[in-house]
Every structure is written in structure tokens, then in C-alpha cells.
N, C-alpha and C positions, 0 to 999 in steps of 0.2 A: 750159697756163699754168704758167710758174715760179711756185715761191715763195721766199725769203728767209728763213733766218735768222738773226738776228745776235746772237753774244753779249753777255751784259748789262756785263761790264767794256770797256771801250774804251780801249789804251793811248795815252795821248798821247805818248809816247816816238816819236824819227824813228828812221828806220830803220838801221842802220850799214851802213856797205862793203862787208862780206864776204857775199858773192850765199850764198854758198855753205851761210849760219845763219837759224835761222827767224828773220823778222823780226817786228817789232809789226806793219805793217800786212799780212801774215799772219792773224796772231793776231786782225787788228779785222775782218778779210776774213768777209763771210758765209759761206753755206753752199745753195747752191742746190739744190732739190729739186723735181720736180712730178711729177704724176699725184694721186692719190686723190680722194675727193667730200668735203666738209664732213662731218666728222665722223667721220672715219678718223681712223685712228690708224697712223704708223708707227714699225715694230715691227722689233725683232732678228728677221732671217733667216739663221742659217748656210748655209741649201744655197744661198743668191742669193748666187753668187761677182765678182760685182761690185762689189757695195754693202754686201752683208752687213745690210740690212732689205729691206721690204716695206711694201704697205699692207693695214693690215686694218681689217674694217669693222665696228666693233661693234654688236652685235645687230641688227641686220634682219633683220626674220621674212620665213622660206621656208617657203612652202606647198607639202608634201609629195602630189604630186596623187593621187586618188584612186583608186586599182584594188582589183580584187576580193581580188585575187593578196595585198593587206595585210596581211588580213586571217584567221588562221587557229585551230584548234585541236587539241587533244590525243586522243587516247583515240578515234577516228574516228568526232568529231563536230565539228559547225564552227559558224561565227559568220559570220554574212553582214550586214554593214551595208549599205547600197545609200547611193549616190553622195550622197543630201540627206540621210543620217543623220549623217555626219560633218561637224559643226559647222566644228571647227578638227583641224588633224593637221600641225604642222611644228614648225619647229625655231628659236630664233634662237641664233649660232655666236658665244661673248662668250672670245676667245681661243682654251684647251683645253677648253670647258666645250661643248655643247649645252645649250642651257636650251627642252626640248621639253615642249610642248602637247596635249594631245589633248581632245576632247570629243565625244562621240556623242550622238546622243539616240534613236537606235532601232540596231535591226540583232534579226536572229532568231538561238539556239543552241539548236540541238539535239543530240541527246543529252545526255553527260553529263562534261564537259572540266573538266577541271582546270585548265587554263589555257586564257587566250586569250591569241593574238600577232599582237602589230600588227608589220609589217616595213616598211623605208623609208630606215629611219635612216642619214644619210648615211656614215657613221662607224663604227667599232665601240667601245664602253664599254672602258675598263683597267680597271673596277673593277664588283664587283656593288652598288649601289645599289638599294634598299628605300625607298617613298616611300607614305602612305599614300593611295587612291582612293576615289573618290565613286561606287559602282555602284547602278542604279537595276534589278532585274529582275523577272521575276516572281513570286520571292520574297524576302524580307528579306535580303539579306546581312549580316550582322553589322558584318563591317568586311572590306575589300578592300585590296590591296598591287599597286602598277605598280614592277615591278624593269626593272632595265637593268641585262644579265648580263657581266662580264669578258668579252672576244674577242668578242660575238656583235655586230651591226648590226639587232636588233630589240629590242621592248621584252614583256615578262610581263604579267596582268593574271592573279592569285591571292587567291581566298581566303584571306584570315587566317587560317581555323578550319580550312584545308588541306580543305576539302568541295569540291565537285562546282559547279560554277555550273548555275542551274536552268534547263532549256527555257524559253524563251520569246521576249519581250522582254525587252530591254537597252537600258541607256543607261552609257556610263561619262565621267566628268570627273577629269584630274588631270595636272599638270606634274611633270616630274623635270629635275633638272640631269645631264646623261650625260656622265663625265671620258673624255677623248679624246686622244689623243696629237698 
């Protein structure tokens, strides 16, 4: 389905003689466009050498599905959530930005990691972003940190206090915005 748009000035002026100069009804002539879904947005696209836009769809959340392979850790020990421990895990795409999700409410680590990383991410970060997280284990964490690392297409989940995450049970909760090119 077309769409129409038309400029808010409308020359009443007629048109002159010469084919050859833009005329007024030119100028009052809409602008036809179609494709996208209610509530797209179109957008400057250099590499579309046609038109030079596109449409994009702001924020709609993708559900990142869930595999084991997501899931990992540091120091050879690992973080196994199973398929109903992860609540939420995607992403929603709000131009260059990823504004991603995560929420677990179980998963076992053992030994003794420094990090855990979740992988998925459609994208890779330009920049390294520090966001503060909600970790539930089985012991107190003081305070947690979810980064999203310059070049990589995964997300961190660290200790504040730069310590060991404890054997156990896990639950972690927290969004980051990931800048993307």
C-alpha cells in the first residue's frame, strides 16, 4: 500500500511555459512512499542507492533464543542456566543503540570465575559500557557490574569488588543500552 506525503505549504501560483524550470505544481506534487508497519520510522540510508532511506522499526523486542553455548565463564569454571532459568534475554534495536535485557532467576557456577558471559548479541558494542546489576547467589555480592565491551558481540557480568563469583545458585537482573554502529 502507498502512502502520500504532502507538503504543508501549497503554491497557488499556475505553472509558466518553460517545461524545462521546476514548477509550482512540482513543488505542491506529493511524495510517494510504501512499505513499512505503523510505527516505523523512515530513516536516512547511504548504502540504499536508490532512495537513499529505509525503514526502521523502533524498539521491538527480539528474543535472543536460548542455548547452552550463551552461556559462559572464566578461570575453567562455568555458569549453566537451563532453558526456564532465563526469564528474559533480547534486545530491542532503537536506531544505533541495542537497549538489551537480561533476567535469570537460576543457573549453577561452579568454581571460581571472575566473570560470567552471556553471548548472543546481535551486534558488537563501539564502546565499553559499565551498567550496575542485580545478582542474587549464594553469597551476598556487594554490588555487580553488566559491561558491554568495545568490538566484542557479548555482554560481562563482574564483581564490583573485582572477587570471585561464589559456587552455587545464581540469579542475575539488568539492562544496558550497547552503542552500535
Amino acid at each position: 500500500m502507498a502512502n502520500l506525503v504532502k507538503h504543508r505549504f501549497v503554491s497557488g501560483k499556475a505553472d509558466g511555459p518553460d517545461a524545462t524550470q521546476v514548477q509550482p505544481s512540482a513543488w505542491n506534487d506529493g511524495h510517494v512512499f510504501a512499505g513499512g508497519n505503523a510505527g516505523d520510522l523512515l530513516t536516512r540510508d547511504p548504502t540504499d542507492a536508490t532512495y537513499g532511506a529505509a525503514w526502521a522499526t523502533l524498539g521491538t523486542f527480539v528474543d535472543i533464543p536460548y542455548a547452552p553455548t550463551n552461556f559462559g565463564a572464566d578461570a575453567g569454571a562455568t555458569w549453566t542456566p537451563a532453558a526456564g532459568d532465563i526469564l528474559t534475554y533480547g534486545y530491542a534495536r532503537i536506531g544505533k543503540v541495542l537497549l538489551v535485557s537480561f533476567f535469570s532467576v537460576g543457573g549453577t557456577i561452579t568454581g571460581a570465575p571472575h566473570t560470567l558471559t552471556i553471548y548472543g548479541l546481535p551486534a558488537p558494542s563501539t564502546r565499553t559500557i559499565d551498567v550496575p546489576l542485580y545478582a542474587v547467589t549464594a553469597v551476598d555480592v556487594p554490588v555487580a557490574t553488566l559491561r558491554a565491551t568495545a568490538g566484542q558481540s557479548y555482554l560481562q557480568l563482574l564483581r564490583s569488588d573485582g572477587g570471585a563469583w561464589p559456587a552455587g545458585g545464581s540469579g542475575f537482573r539488568g539492562q544496558i543500552a550497547v552503542p552500535t554502529a
